[in-house]
MARSE-762930 format. One record per residue: y negated, x, z of N, C-alpha, C in turn; residue in one letter. Coordinates in steps of 0.2 Angstrom, whole numbers, padded with zeros to 4 digits, always signed. Each point is the difference from the previous one (the first is absolute). Example, Ala and Ser with C-alpha at 12.3 -4.5 7.8 and 13.67 -1.06 7.14 Angstrom:
BEGIN
+0028+0066+0039-0006-0004+0000-0006+0004+0000A -0005-0002-0004-0006+0004+0001-0005-0004+0003S 
***
This chain:
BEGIN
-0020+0060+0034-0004-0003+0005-0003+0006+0005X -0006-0001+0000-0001+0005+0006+0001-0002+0007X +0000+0005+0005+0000-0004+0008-0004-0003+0002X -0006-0003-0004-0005-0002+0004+0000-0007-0004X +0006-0001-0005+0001-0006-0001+0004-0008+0005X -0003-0006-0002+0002-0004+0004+0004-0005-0005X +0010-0001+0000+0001-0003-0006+0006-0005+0006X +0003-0004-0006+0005-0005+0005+0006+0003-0006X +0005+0002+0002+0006+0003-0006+0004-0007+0001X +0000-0001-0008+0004-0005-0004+0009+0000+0003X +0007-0003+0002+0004+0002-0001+0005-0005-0003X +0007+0003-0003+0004-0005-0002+0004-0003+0007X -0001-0008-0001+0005-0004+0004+0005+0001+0002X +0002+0000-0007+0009+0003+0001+0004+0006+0002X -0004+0007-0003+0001+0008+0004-0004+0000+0004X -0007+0000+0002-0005+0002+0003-0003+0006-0004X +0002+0003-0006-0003+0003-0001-0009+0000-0003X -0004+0004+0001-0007+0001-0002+0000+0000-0007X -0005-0007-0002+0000+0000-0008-0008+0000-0001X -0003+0002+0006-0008-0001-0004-0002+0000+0008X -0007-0001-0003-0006+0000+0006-0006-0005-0002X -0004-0003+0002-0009-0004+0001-0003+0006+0004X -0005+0005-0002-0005+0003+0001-0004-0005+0002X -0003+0002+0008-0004-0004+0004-0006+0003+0000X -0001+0006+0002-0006+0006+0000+0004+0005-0003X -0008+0004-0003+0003+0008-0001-0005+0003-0002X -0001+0007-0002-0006+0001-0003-0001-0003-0007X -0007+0003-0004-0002-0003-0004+0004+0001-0007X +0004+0004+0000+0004+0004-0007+0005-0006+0001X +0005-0004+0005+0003-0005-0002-0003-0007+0001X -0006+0001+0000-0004-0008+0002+0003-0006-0005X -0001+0001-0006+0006-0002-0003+0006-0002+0000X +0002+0002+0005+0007-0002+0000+0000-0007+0005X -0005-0001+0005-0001-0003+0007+0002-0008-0002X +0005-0003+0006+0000-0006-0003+0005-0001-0008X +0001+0006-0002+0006-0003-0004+0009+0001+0001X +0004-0002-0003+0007+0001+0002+0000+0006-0006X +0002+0005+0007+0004+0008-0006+0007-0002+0002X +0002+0002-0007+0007-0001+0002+0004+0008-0005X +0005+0001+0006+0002+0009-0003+0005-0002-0005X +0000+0000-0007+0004+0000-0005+0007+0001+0000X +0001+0006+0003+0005+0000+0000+0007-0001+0004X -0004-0006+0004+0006-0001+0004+0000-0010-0001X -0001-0001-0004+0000-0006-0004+0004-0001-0005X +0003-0007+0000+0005+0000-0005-0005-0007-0005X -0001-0002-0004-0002-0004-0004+0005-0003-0005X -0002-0009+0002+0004-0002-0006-0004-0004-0006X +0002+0003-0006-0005-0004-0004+0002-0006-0005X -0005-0006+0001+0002-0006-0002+0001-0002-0008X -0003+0005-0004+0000-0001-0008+0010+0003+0000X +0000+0005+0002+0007+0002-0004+0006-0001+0005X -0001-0002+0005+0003+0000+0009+0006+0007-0001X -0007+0005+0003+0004+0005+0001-0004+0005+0005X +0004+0002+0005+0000+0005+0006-0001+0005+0000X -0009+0004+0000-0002+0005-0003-0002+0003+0008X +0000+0006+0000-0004+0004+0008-0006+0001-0005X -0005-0002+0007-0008-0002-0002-0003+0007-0003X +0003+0002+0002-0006+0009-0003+0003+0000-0010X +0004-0002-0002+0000-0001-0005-0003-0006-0005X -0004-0005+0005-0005-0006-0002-0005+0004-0002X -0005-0004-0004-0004+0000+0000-0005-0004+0003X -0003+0001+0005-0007-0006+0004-0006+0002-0003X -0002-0004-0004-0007-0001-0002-0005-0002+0005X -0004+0004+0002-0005-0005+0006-0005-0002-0002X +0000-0006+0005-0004-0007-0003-0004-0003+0008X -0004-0001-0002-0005-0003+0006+0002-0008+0002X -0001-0002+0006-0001-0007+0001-0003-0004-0005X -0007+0003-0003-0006-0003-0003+0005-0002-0006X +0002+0004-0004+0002+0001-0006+0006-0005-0002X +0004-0003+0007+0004-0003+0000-0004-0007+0001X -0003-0003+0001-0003-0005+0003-0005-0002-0005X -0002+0005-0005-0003-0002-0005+0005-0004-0005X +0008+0005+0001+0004-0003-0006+0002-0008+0002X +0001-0001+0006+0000-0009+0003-0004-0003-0002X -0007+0003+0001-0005-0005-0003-0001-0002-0007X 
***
């Protein structure tokens, strides 16, 4: 992030650790990012509901998917 970004940093309840940020402003190169939840991989712990097993999240894999794209599968 550059200094002349405006973000709210994400943290855990229970440590306080920082697990992410919401980009509020920023230059044009993260425009993109603005309004969404970044979240820093590797300080996440993931559980997943097919096999129930406790994986750290940089070994996930997250496919990104838009709101639209989700709202079309309800429809």
């Amino acid at each position: 992030l550059s200094p002349f970004s405006a973000y709210y940093l994400l943290s855990c309840r229970s440590c306080g650790m920082a697990v992410g940020f919401i980009l509020y402003s920023s230059g044009s190169d993260l425009a993109y990012l603005r309004g969404l939840f970044c979240f820093f991989k590797d300080r996440i712990i993931c559980y997943l509901l097919r096999n129930q097993m406790i994986k750290e999240a940089y070994k996930v894999n997250f496919p990104a998917v838009t709101l639209r794209e989700q709202m079309q599968k309800v429809r």
